[in-house]
C-alpha positions as CSV (number, residue, x, y, z in Angstrom):
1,X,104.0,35.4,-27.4
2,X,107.5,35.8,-25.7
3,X,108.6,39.6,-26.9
4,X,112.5,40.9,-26.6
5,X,111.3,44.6,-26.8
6,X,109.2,47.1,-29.2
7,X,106.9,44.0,-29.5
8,X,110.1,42.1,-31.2
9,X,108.5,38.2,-30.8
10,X,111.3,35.7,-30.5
11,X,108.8,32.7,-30.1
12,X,104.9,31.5,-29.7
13,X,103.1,29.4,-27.4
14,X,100.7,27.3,-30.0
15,X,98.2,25.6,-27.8
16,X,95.6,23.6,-30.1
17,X,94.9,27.3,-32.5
18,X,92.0,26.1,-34.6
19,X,91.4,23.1,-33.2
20,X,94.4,21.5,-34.7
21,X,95.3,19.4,-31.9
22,X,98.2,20.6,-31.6
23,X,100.6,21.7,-28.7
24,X,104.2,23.3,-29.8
25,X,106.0,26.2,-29.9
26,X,107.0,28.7,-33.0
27,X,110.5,29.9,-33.1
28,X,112.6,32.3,-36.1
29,X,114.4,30.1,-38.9
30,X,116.8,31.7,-41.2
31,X,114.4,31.7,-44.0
32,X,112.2,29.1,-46.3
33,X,115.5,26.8,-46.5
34,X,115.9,25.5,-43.2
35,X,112.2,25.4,-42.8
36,X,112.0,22.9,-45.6
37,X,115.1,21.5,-44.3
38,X,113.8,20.8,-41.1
39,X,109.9,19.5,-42.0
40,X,111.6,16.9,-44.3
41,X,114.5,15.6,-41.9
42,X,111.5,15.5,-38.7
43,X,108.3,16.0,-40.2
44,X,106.8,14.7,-36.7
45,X,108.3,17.1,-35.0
46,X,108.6,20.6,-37.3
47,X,105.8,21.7,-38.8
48,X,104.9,24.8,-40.8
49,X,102.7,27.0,-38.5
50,X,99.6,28.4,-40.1
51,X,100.0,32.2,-40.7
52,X,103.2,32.4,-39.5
53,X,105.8,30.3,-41.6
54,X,105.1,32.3,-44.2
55,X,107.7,35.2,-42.7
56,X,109.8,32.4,-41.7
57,X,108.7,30.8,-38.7
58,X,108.6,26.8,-37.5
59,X,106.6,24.7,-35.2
60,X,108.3,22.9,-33.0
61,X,105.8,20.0,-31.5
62,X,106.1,19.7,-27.5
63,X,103.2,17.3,-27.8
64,X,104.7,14.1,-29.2
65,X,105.7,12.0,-26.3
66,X,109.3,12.6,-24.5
67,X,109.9,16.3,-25.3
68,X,113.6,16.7,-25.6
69,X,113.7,20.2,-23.5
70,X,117.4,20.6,-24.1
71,X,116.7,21.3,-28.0
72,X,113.8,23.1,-27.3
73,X,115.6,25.3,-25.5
74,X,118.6,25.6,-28.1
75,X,115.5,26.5,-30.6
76,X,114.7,29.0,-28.6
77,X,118.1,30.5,-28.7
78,X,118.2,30.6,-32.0
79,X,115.1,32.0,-32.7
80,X,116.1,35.0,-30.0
81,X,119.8,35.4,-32.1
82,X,117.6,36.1,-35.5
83,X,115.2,38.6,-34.2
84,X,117.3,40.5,-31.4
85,X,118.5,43.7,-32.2
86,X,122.8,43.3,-32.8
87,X,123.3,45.1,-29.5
88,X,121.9,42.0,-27.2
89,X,122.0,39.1,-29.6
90,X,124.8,38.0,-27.6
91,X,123.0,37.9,-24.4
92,X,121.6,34.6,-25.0
């Protein structure tokens, strides 16, 4: 877990939980929208995130061959922007 402070988490390291196979990492969306939004336009990339998407979170695969860092990174971003507190949002 990556925390901004008073145990705020902006994102998750997801490293094969349950045996899933899986290697990614969980990042803030806006809400149930973009979550769908973003499963349907890359579903081999975005995936919902067992006990988390339900309070709005997305998987974000890192295990799919050439891992395009850049957007990871932007993802990232984002996610930090909706869970900062308004005084440091900007700081990122």
């Amino acid at each position: 877990m990556f925390f901004i402070e008073k145990g705020k988490t902006f994102a998750w390291f997801i490293h094969n939980h349950h045996n899933a196979g899986i290697t990614a990492v969980a990042v803030k969306t806006s809400g149930a929208e973009e979550q769908a939004m973003l499963v349907e336009a890359e579903p081999d990339l975005y995936y919902r995130p067992a006990y988390l998407a339900p309070s709005g979170w997305i998987g974000l695969r890192l295990d799919t061959g050439e891992t395009d860092w850049e957007h990871v990174a932007e993802r990232v971003k984002m996610s930090w922007r909706l869970v900062a507190p308004a005084r440091i949002a900007h700081l990122v």
